[in-house]
C-alpha positions in Angstrom: 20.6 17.2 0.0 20.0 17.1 -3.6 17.6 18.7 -5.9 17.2 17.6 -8.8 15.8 15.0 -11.5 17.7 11.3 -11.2 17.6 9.2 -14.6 18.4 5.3 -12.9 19.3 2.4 -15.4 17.0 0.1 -13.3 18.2 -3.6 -12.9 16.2 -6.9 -13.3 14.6 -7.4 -10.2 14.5 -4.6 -8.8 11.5 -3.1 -7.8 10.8 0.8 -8.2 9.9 0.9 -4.3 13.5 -0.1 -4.0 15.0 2.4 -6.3 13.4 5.0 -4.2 14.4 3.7 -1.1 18.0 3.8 -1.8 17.8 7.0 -3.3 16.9 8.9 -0.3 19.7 7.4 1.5 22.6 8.8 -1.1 20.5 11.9 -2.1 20.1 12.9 1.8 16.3 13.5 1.6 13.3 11.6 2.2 11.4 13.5 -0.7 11.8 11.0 -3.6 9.4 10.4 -6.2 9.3 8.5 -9.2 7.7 9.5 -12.9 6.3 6.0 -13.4 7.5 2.7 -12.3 8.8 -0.5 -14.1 7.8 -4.0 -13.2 10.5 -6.0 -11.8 11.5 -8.2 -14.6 12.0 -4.6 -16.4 15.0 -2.9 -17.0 15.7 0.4 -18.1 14.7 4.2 -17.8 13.3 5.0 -14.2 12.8 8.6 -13.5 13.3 9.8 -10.2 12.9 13.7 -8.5 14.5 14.7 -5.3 13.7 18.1 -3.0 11.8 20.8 -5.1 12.5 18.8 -8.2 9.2 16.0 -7.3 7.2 19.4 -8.8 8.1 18.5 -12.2 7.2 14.7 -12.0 3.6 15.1 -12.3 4.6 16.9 -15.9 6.7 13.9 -17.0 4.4 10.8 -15.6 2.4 11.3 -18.8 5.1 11.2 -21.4 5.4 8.8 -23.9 7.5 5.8 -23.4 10.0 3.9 -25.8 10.9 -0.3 -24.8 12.5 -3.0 -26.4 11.4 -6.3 -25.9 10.9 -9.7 -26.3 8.0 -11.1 -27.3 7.3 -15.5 -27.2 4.5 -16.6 -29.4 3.3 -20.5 -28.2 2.8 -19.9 -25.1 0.2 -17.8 -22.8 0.9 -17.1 -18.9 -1.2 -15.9 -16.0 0.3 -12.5 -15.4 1.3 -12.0 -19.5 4.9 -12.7 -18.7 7.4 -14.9 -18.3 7.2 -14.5 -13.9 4.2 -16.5 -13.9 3.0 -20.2 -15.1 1.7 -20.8 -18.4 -1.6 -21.3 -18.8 -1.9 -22.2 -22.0 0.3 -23.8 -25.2 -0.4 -23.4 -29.2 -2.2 -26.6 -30.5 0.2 -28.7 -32.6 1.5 -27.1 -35.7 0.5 -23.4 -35.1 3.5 -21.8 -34.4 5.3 -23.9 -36.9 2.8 -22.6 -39.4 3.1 -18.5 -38.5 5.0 -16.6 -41.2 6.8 -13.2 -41.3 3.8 -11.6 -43.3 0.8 -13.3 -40.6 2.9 -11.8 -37.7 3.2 -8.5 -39.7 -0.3 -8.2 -40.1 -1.5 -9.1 -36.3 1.2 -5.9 -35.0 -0.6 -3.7 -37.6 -3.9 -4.8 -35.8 -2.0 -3.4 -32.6 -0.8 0.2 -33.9 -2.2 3.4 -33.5 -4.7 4.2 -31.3 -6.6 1.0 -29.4 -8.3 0.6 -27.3 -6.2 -2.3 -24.3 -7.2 -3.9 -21.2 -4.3 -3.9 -18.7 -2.8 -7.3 -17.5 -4.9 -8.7 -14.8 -1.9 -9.5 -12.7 -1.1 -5.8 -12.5 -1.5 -2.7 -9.7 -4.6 -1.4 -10.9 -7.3 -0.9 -8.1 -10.9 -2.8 -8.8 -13.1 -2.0 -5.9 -10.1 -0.8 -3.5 -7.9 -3.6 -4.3 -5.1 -4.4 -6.0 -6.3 -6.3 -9.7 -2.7 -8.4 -8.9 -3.9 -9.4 -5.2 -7.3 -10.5 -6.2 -5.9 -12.6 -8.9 -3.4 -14.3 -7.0 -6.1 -15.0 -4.6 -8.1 -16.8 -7.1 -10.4 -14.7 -8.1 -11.9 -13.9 -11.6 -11.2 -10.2 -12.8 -12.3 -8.4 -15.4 -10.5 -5.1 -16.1 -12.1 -2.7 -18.5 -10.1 -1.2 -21.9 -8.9 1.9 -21.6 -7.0 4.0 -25.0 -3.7 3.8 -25.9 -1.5 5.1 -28.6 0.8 3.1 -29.9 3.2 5.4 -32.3 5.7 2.5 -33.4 5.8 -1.3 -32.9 8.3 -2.8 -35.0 9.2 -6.3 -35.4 12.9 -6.4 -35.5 14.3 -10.5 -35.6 12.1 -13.8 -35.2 13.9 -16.9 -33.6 12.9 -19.9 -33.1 12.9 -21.0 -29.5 11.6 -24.0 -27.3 8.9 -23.6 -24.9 8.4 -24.7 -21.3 7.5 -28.1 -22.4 10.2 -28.5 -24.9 7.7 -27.1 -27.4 8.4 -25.5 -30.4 7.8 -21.2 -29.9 8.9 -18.5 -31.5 10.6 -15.4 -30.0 10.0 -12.2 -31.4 12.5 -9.3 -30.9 10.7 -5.6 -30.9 11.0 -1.9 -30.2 7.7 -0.1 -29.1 7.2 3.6 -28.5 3.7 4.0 -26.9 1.7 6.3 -25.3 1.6 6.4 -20.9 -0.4 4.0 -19.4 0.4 1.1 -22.1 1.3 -2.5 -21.0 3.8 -4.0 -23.1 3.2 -7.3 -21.5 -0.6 -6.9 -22.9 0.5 -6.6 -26.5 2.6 -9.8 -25.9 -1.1 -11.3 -25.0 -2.9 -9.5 -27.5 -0.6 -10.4 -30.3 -0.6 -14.1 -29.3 -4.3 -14.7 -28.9 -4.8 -12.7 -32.4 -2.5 -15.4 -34.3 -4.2 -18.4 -32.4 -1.1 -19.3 -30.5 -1.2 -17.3 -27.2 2.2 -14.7 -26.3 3.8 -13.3 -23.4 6.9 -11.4 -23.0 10.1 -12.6 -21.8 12.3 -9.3 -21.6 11.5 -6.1 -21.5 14.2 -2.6 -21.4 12.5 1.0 -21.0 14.5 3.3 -23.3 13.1 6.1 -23.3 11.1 8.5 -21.6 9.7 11.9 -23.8 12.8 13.4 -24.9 15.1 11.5 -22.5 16.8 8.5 -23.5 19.3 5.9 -22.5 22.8 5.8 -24.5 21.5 2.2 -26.1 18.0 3.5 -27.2 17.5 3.2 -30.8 15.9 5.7 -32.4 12.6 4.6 -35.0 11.0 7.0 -37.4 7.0 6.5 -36.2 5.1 7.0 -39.2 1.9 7.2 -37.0 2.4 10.9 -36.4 1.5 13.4 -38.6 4.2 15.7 -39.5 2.8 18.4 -37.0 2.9 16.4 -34.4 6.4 15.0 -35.1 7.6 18.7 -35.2 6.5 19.2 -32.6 8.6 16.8 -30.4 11.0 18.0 -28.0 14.8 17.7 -28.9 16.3 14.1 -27.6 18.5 14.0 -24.4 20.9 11.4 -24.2 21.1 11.0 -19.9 23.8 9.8 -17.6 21.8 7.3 -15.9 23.1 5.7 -12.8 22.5 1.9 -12.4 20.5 0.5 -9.7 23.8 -1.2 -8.4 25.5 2.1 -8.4 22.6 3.6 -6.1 23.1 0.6 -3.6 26.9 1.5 -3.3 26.0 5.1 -2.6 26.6 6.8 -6.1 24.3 8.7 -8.0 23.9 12.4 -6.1 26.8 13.3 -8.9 24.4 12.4 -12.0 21.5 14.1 -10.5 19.9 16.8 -13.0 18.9 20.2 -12.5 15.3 20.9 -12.3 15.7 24.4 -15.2 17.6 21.7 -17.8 15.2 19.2 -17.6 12.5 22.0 -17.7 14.3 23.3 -20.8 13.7 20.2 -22.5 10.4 19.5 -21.6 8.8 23.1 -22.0 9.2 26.2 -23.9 10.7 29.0 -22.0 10.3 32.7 -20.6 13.7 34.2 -20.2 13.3 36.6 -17.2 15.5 39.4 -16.1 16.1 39.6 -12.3 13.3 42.0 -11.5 10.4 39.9 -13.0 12.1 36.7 -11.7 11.9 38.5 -8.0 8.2 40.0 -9.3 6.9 36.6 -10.5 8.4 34.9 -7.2 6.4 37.0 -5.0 3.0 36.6 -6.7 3.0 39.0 -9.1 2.2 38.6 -12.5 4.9 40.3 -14.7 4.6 41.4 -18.4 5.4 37.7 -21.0 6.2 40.0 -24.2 4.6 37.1 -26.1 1.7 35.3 -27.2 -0.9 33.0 -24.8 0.5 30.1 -23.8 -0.7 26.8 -21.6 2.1 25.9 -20.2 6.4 27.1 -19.9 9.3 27.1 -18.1 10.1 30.6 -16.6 13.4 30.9 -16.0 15.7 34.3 -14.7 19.2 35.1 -14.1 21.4 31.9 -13.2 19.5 29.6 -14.4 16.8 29.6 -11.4 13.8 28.0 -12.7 11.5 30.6 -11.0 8.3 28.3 -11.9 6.0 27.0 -14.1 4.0 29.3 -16.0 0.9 30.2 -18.3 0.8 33.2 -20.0 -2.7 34.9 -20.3 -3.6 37.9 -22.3 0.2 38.9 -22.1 0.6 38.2 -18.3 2.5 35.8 -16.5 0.5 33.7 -14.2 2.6 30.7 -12.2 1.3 27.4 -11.9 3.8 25.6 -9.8 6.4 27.8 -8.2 9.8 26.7 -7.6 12.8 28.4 -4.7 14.7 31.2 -5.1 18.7 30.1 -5.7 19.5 31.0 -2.0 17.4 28.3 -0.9 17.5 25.7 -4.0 19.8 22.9 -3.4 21.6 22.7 -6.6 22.3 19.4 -8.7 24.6 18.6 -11.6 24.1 19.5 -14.9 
């Protein structure tokens, strides 16, 4: 059995409930999670945590994301991409007539903090059920906004395309790095309906999640955050990510990573000797020999990443404890 953090380059398709499946087979345990899923037409970044390791993924569901995409402009659909029917086509002209500097000025609308309202066709619960299930049973849904951050949208290429109908549209290639809990598909919509011509998106890659990317992520200076807040990001991690195809033919245990180096790059650290390793193990709150702090990776002797920690008044107080090494199944670093 395997513990550790899996980074899988999901396939089109494939659903994240299927990623986890075959995960448990070739990691040899049924305790899989996943740090977010990707809609099936999505490819891209899915994070996955296997044995002790599912501890960290409620500290890496909230990071922020990083997609590439494509974008049509012409041509609104039910569910905001291209897996549904379209509902509705630019009137005659109006896509013809969009320039580079219109376009430029409707993503502007859509940076920064906003406030969004989540595809209808999507998993979110109204009343107990699934928003996606209502709709496809024909009812009318109304999902409230919720805030989002969007740090970067950047329009890379413009094409011009035909539509469903033959129609002239206009394809939009883009590179987003948002907050959690954004819908790309959403800003397709929102972007379309703000230039009069209704959008959805035809493609759509996750790149990266927090510090962890994919080798073909491309990196984007955000000019959205301040220079504290850009300081204080967390040093980029290029991953060996298995493929969703190379899960199904039972590879993958090899790439998994181990829980203290993704810890290191998500937290700062407490560097314990063996005593206050085996002291902060057992409940006790050892010495920190450093200043408050919310939230760290304690670490001892070997690399055993003894817990989560907050550091209070000069104590070390754990907030998620992890095995000792005897018992820790060990993945790859």
């Amino acid at each position: 059995m395997v513990n550790g953090i899996l980074f899988v380059d999901k396939d089109e398709e494939w659903t994240s409930h299927d990623a986890v499946a075959k995960a448990r087979r070739v990691l040899g345990t049924r305790k899989v999670g996943h740090a977010g899923t990707l809609d099936p037409m999505a490819t891209g970044l899915l994070t996955l945590g296997a044995g002790p390791s599912t501890r960290l993924l409620t500290h890496m569901v909230g990071l922020d994301k990083t997609y590439t995409a494509t974008i049509r402009l012409g041509e609104a659909t039910l569910s905001d991409d291209r897996m549904s029917e379209v509902t509705e086509t630019a009137p005659e002209g109006a896509v013809e007539a969009l320039t580079a500097e219109r376009i430029e000025a409707a993503v502007e609308l859509l940076r920064g903090d906003i406030t969004q309202v989540p595809s209808k066709v999507s998993a979110i619960r109204v009343d107990g059920k699934r928003s996606y299930d209502r709709v496809r049973s024909g009812e009318e849904v109304e999902l409230k906004g919720r805030p989002v951050t969007i740090f970067a949208f950047v329009v890379h290429e413009l094409r011009q395309a035909k539509g469903s109908a033959g129609q002239p549209v206009l394809d939009l290639d883009v590179t987003v790095h948002c907050s959690s809990g954004t819908y790309i598909r959403a800003l397709a919509r929102d972007l379309g309906s703000e230039l009069g011509v209704g959008g959805h998106l035809t493609a759509l890659r996750r790149t990266a999640v927090g510090p962890f990317r994919l080798a073909d992520h491309r990196e984007l200076e955000a000019p959205l955050l301040g220079d504290e807040a850009r300081a204080s990001r967390r040093t980029p991690v290029t991953v060996d990510a298995v493929t969703t195809k190379g899960l199904a033919d039972g590879h993958g245990a090899e790439s998994a990573v181990t829980p203290t180096a993704v810890a290191r790059a998500l937290f700062d650290v407490i560097e314990l000797d063996e005593q206050r390793a085996i002291d902060l193990s057992n409940g006790k709150r050892p010495d920190a020999d450093r200043d408050d702090v919310a939230l760290a990776a304690a670490i001892g002797p070997e690399e055993w990443l003894v817990g989560l920690v907050s550091v209070v008044k000069g104590r070390i107080k754990a907030v998620t404890n992890f095995p000792a090494p005897s018992t820790n199944e060990k993945g790859q670093q």
